[in-house]
PAVO-632479 format. One line per 10 residues: number of its first residue (from 1); their letters; for each residue y, x, z of C-alpha. Coordinates in Angstrom, 2 decimals, padded with zeros to 5 digits. Layout:
NUM = a = Y/X/Z; ...
END
This chain:
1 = xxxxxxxxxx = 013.92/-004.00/-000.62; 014.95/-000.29/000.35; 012.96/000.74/004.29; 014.39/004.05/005.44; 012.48/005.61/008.42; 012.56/009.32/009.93; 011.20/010.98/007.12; 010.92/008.80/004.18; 012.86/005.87/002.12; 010.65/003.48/000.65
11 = xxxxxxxxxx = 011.93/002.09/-002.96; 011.78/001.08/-006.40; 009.86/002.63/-008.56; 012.23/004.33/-011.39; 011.48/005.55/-015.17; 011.54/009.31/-014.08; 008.89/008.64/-011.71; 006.34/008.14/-013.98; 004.93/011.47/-014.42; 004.14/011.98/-010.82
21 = xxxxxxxxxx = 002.73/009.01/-010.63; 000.52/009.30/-013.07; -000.32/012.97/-011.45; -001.35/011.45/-008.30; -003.05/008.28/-009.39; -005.43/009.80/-011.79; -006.56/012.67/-009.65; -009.82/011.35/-009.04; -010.26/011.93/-004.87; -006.67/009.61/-004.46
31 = xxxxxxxxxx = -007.92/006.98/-006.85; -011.68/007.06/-005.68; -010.91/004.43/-003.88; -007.86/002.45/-005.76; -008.30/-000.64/-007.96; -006.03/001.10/-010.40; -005.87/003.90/-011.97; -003.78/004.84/-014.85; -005.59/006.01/-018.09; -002.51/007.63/-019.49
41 = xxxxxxxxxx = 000.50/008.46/-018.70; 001.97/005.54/-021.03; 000.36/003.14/-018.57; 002.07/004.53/-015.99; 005.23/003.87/-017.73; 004.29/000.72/-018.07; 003.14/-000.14/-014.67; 006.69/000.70/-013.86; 008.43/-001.12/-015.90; 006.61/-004.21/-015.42
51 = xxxxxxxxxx = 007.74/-003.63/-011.97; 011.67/-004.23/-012.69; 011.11/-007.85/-013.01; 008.96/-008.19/-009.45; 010.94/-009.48/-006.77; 009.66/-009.60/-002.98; 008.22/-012.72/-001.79; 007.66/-013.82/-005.36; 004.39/-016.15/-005.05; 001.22/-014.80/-006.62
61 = xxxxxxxxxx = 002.59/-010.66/-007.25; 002.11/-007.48/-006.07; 005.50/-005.77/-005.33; 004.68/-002.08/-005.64; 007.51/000.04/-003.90; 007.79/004.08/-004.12; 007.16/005.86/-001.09; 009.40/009.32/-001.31; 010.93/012.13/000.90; 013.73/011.49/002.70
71 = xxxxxxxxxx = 014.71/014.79/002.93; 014.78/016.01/-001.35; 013.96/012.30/-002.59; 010.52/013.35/-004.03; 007.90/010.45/-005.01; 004.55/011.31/-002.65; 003.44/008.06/-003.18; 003.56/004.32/-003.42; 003.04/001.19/-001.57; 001.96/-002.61/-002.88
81 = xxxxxxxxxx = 002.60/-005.92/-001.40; 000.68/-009.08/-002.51; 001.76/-012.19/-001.81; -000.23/-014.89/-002.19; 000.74/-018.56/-003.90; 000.97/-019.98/-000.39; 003.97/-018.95/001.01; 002.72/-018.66/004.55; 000.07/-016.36/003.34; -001.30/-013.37/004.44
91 = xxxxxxxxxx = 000.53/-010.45/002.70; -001.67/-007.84/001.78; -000.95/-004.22/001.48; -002.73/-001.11/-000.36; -001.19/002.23/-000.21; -001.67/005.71/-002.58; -000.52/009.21/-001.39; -000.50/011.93/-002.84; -002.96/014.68/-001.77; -000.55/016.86/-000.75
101 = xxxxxxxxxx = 001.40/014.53/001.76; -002.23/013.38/003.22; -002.94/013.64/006.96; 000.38/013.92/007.91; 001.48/011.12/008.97; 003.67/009.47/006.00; 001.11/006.79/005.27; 001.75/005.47/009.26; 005.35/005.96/008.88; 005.67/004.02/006.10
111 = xxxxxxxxxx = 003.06/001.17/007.07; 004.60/000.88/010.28; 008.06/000.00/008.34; 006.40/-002.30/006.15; 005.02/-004.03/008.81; 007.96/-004.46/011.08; 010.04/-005.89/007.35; 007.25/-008.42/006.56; 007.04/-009.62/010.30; 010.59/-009.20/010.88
121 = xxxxxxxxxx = 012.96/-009.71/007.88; 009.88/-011.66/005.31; 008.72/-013.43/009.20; 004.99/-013.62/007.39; 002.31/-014.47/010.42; -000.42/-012.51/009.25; -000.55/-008.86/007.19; -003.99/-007.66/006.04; -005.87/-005.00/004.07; -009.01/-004.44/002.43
131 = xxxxxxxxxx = -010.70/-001.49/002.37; -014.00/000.72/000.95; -015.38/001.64/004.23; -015.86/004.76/002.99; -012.71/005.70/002.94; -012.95/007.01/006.84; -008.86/008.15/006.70; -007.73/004.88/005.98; -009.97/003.20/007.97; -008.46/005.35/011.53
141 = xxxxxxxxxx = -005.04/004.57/009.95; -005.67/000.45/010.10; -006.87/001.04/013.59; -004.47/003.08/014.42; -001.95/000.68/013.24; -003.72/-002.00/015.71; -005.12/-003.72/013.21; -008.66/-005.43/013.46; -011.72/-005.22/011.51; -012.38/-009.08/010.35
151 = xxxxxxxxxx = -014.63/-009.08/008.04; -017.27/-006.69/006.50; -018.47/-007.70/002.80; -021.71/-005.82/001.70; -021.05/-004.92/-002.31; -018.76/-007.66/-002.79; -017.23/-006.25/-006.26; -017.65/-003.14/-008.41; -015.05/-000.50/-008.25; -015.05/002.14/-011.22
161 = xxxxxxxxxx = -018.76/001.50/-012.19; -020.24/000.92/-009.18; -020.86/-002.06/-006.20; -019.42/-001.36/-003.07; -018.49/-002.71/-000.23; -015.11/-004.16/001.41; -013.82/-004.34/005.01; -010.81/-006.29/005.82; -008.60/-005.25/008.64; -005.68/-007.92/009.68
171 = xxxxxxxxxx = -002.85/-007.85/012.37; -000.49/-011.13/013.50; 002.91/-010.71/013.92; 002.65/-011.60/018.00; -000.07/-008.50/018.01; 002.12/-006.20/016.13; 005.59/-007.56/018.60; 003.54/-007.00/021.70; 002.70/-003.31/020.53; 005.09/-000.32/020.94
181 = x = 005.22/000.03/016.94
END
């Protein structure tokens, strides 16, 4: 799966990549919030290669894709894709950036293609995410998006040492085609 929009081309992951994304992933503010987080940058190697093998669609994966300039081709981040065993699952979505390329608008750019692919091309029924609601940015972003708060889970699993809390945020693919996205 390559998505090209205005400004970036989402992609695989490649070898050379893994340097930056170690960089961004282990700077503490981007993964405050992220389930993962690479301890070294071996790991991230890793991560990458393991992701060679992942296919779209394929039941029970996440499907990690890079997220990088258009313009230059550099990595500013990545996006992940789970799809559940159930084919007609919910797919759900988590997304890293680095701090740089924050608050500009990349992270909506590149949602908004991944959306429009995995109603479109994937023609999933449901997308969701789940998120700390601490993290105020990505919480405007879901809304933004038009998706809607479903669920709020007080300390439902511990995160880097400590309980915290989880909001999930879900759009249908008749509320994302009746939307100007």
């Amino acid at each position: 799966m390559k998505l090209t929009t205005s400004r970036l081309v989402l992609d695989a992951l490649r070898p050379s990549d893994a340097e930056t994304l170690f960089s961004y992933r282990a700077d503490p503010e981007v993964a405050r919030f992220q389930g993962w987080r690479p301890a070294t940058l071996h790991e991230a190697q890793e991560f990458i290669g393991a992701q060679v093998a992942v296919e779209p669609n394929t039941p029970d994966s996440w499907f990690q894709r890079a997220i990088r300039l258009r313009d230059g081709d550099a990595l500013i981040g990545d996006l992940g894709l789970y799809f559940p065993a159930d084919p007609d699952g919910s797919v759900e979505f988590g997304i890293s950036l680095a701090r740089p390329y924050q608050g500009q608008g990349y992270a909506s750019e590149a949602l908004r293609a991944v959306l429009a692919w995995s109603f479109g091309e994937l023609g999933r029924q449901r997308v969701h995410a789940s998120v700390d609601p601490r993290n105020h940015p990505s919480m405007s972003l879901l809304r933004a998006l038009g998706m809607r708060q479903e669920a709020y889970y007080a300390k439902a699993f511990q995160l880097h040492g400590e309980w915290v809390d989880d909001v999930i945020f879900a759009i249908l693919a008749r509320e994302w085609h009746s939307t100007d996205a």
